[in-house]
C-alpha positions as CSV (number, residue, x, y, z in Angstrom):
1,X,-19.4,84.9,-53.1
2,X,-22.4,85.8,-55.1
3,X,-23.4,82.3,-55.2
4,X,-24.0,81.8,-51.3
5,X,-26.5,85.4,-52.0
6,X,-28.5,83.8,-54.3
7,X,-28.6,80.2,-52.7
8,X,-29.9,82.0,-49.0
9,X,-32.4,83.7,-51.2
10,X,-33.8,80.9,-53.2
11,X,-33.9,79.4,-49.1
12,X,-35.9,82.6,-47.8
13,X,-37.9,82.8,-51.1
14,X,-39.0,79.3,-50.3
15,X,-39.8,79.4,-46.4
16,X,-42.1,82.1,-47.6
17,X,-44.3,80.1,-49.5
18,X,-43.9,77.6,-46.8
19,X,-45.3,80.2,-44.4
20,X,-48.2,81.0,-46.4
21,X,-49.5,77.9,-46.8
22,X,-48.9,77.2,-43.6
23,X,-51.5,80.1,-42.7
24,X,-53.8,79.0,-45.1
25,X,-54.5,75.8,-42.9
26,X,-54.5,77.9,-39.7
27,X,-57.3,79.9,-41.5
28,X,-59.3,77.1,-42.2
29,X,-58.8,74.9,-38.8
30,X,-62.9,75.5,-38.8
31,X,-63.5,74.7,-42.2
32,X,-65.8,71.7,-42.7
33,X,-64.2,68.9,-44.5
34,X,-60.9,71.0,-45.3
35,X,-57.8,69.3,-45.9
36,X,-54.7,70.8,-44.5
37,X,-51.5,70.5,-47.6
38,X,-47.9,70.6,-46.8
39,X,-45.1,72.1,-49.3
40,X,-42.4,69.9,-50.7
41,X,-39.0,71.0,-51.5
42,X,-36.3,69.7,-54.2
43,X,-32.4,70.9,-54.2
44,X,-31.9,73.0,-57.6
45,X,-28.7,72.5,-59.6
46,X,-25.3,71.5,-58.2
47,X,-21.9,73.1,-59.3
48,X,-19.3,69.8,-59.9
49,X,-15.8,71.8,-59.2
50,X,-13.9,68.7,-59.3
51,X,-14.7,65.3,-60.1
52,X,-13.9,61.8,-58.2
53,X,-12.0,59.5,-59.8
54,X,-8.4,58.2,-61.0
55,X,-6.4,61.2,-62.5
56,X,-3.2,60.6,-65.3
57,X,-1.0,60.1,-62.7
58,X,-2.8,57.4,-61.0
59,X,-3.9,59.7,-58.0
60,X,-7.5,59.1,-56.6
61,X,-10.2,61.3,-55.0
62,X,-12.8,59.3,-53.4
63,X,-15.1,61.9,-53.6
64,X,-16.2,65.4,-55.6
65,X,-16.7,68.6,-54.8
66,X,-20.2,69.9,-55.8
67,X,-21.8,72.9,-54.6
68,X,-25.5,73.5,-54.4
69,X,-27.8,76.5,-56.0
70,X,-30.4,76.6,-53.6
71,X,-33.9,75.2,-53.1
72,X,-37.0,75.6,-54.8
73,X,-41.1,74.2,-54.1
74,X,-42.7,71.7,-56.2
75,X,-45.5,70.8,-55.2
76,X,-48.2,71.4,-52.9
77,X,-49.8,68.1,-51.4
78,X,-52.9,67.7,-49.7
79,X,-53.4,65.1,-47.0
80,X,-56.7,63.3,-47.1
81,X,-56.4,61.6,-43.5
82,X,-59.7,62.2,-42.0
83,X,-61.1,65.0,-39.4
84,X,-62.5,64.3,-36.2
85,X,-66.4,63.7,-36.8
86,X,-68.5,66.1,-34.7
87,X,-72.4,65.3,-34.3
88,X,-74.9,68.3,-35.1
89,X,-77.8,66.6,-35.2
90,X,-79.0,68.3,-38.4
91,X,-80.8,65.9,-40.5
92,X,-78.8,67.6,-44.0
93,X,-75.5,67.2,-42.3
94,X,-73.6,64.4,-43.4
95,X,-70.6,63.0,-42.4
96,X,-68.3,60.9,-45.0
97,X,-66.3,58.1,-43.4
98,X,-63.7,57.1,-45.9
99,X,-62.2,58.5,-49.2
100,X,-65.3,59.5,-50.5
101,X,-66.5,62.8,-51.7
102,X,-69.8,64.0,-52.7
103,X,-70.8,65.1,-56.1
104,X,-72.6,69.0,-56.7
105,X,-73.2,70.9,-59.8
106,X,-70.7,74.2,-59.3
107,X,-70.5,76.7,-61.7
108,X,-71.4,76.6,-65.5
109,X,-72.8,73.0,-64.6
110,X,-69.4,71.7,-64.1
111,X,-69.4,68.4,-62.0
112,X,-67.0,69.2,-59.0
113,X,-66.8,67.5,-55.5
114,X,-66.7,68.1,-51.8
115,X,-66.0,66.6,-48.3
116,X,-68.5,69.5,-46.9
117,X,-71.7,67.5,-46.1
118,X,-73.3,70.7,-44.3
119,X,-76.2,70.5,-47.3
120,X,-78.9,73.0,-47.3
121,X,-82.8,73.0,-49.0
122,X,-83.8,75.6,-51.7
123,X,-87.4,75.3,-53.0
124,X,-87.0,75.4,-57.4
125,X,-89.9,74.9,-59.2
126,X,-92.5,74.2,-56.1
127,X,-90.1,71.3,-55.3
128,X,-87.5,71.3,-52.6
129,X,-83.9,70.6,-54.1
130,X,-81.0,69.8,-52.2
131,X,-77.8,72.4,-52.6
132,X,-74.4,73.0,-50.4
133,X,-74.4,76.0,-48.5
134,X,-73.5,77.8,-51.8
135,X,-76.3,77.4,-53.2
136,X,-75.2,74.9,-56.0
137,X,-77.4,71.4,-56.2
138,X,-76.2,68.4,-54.6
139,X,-76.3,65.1,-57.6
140,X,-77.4,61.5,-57.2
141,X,-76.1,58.7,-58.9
142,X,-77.8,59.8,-62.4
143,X,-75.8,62.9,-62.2
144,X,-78.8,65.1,-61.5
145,X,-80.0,67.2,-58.8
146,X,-81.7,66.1,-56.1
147,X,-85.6,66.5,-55.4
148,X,-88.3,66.1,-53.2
149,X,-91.8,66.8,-52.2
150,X,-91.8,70.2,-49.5
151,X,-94.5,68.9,-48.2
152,X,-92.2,66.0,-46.3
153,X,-90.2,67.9,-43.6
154,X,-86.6,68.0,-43.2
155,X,-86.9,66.2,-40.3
156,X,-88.5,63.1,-41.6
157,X,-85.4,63.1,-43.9
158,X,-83.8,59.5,-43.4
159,X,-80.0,59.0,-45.2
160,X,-78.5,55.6,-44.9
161,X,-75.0,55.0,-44.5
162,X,-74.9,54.2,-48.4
163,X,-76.8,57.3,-49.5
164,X,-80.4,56.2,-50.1
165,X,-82.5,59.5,-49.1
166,X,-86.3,58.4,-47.7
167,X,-88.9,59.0,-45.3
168,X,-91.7,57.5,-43.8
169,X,-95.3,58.2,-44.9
170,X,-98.1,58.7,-43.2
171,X,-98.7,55.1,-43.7
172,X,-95.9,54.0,-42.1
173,X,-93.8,52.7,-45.4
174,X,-90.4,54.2,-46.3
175,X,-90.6,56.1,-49.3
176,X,-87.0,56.3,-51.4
177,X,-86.6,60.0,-52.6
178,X,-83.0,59.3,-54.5
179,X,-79.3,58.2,-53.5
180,X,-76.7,60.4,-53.0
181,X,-73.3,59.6,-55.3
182,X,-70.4,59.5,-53.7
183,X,-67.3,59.0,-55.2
184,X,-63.8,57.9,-55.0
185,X,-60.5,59.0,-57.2
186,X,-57.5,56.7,-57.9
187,X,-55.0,59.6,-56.8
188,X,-56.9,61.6,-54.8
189,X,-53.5,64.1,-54.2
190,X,-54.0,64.9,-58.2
191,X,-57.1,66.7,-57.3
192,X,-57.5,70.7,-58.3
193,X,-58.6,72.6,-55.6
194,X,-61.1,75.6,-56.8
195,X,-63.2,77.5,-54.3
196,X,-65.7,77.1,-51.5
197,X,-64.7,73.5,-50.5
198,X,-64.9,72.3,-54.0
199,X,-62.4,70.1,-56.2
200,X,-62.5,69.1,-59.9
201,X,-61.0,66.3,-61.6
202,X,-57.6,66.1,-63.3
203,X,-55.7,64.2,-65.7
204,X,-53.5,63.0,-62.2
205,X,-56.7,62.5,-60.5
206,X,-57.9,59.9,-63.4
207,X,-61.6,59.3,-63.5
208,X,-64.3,59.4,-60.6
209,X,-65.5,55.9,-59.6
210,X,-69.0,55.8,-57.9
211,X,-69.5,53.9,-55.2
212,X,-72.4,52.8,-55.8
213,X,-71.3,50.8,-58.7
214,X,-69.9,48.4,-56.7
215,X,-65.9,49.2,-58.1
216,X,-64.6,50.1,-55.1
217,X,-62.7,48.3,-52.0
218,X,-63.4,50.3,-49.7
219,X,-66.7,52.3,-49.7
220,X,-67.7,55.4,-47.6
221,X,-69.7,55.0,-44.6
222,X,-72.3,58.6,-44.4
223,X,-73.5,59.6,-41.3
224,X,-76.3,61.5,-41.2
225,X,-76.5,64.5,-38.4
226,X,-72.8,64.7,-38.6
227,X,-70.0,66.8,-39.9
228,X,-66.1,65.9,-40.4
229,X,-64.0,68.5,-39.2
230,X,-61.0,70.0,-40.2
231,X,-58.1,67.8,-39.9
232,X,-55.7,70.9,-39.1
233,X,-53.6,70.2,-35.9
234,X,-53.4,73.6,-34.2
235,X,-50.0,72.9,-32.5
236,X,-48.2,70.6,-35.4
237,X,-49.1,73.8,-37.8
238,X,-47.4,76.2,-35.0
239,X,-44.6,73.8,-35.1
240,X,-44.0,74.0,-38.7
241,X,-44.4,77.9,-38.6
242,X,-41.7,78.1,-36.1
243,X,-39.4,75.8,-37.6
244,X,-40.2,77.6,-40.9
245,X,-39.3,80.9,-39.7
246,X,-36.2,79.9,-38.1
247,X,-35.2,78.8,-41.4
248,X,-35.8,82.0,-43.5
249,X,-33.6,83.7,-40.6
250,X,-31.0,81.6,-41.3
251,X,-31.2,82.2,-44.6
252,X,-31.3,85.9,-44.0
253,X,-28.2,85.8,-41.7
254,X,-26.5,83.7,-44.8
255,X,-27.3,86.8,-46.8
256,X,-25.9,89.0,-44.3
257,X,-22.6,87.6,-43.6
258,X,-22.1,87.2,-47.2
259,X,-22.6,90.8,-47.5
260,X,-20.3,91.4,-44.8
261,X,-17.4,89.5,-46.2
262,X,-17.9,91.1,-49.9
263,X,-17.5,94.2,-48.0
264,X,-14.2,92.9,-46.4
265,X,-13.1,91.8,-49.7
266,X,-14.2,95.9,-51.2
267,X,-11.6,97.3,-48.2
268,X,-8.7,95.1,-48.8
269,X,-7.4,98.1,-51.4
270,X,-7.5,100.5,-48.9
């Protein structure tokens, strides 16, 4: 009897988790460039109470009897299918179409990335860098921040779908400023996720491949005066949070009527 207790609770133990990560993507449905993650379950250890097989006597059970501990999360999984792709018509917003993400220097000059192209000015050193909304600096292909003249407005700013940053002088010729780097991972799921829209690389992840090298199949595609949008589904979430918390009140009622028959089982003295 004990062991249907435990099982329902490993159940409700689980649909917790699957609730709060649930909420985590209805939190950030307006996040820029936020990818929404699902929770994936495995079955925990099963009891074998009898075998199948050929006994002594030449008897045979087709099949066994096994009984199952329970449930337990492995793993948290992001999906990188893209967000709708919403027009600002901000000359710093950029828009990644693909499996691209950008590079920025984060904290203790770590090299992290992002799918948040809402990029921001900050003037350093009489010179205008380019940073996320966080302040950190946003790196070209060199692995270095990214500077220009203040003197050249941000709306002169021209990005080309492959990065290159220019502007037109008062001359009339295009001036290259830098390129942005974009990058791509060979298992984009093995990803860390840290704060503020940012990701590092992992051992799972393997080694960032810039696009600009020419190594990829498929590169990006930026668009300038665009962001991408969360790629949370309002309703599919509410699904899953319904269907989630039907399952931890079955797994409560399990508990429940297990309770109610040890309690049977206390009385039968009496």
């Amino acid at each position: 009897m004990m062991r249907s207790l435990w099982t329902a609770a490993s159940g409700m133990t689980s649909q917790q988790l699957n609730v709060d990560n649930i909420s985590n993507n209805l939190a950030n449905v307006n996040t820029v460039g936020y990818k929404k993650s699902r929770v994936e379950f495995k079955s925990l250890l099963y009891e074998t109470m009898q075998k199948a097989g050929v006994d002594e006597n030449g008897a045979g059970r087709p099949v066994s009897i096994q009984i199952g501990y329970g449930v337990r999360p492995i793993a948290t999984v992001k999906d990188y299918s893209m967000g709708n792709i919403e027009v600002t018509n901000n000359p710093l917003d950029i828009a990644i179409d693909g499996e691209g993400f950008f590079a920025v220097q984060g904290p203790n000059e770590e090299i992290m990335y992002t799918r948040d192209g809402s990029f921001k000015v900050s003037v350093v050193d009489d010179e205008t860098m380019l940073v996320t909304s966080d302040g950190y600096p946003v790196l070209s292909i060199d692995e270095e921040p990214i500077y220009f003249d203040p003197e050249v407005k941000i709306s002169d700013l021209i990005i080309g779908e492959d990065g290159i940053i220019s502007y037109v002088d008062e001359d009339g010729e295009t001036v290259e400023i830098s390129q942005l780097a974009v990058v791509q991972f060979p298992n984009r799921a093995g990803l860390e996720d840290v704060v503020r829209n940012l990701v590092r690389q992992t051992a799972a992840s393997g080694q960032p491949v810039y696009e600009a090298d020419g190594d990829v199949t498929k590169p990006s595609r930026l668009i300038q005066g665009s962001l991408e949008a969360s790629n949370v589904q309002v309703v599919e979430e509410m699904v899953k949070l319904i269907v989630a918390q039907r399952a931890y009140e079955i797994n409560s009622k399990a508990i429940q009527t297990s309770d109610d028959m040890l309690a049977q089982a206390n009385q039968l003295k009496r």
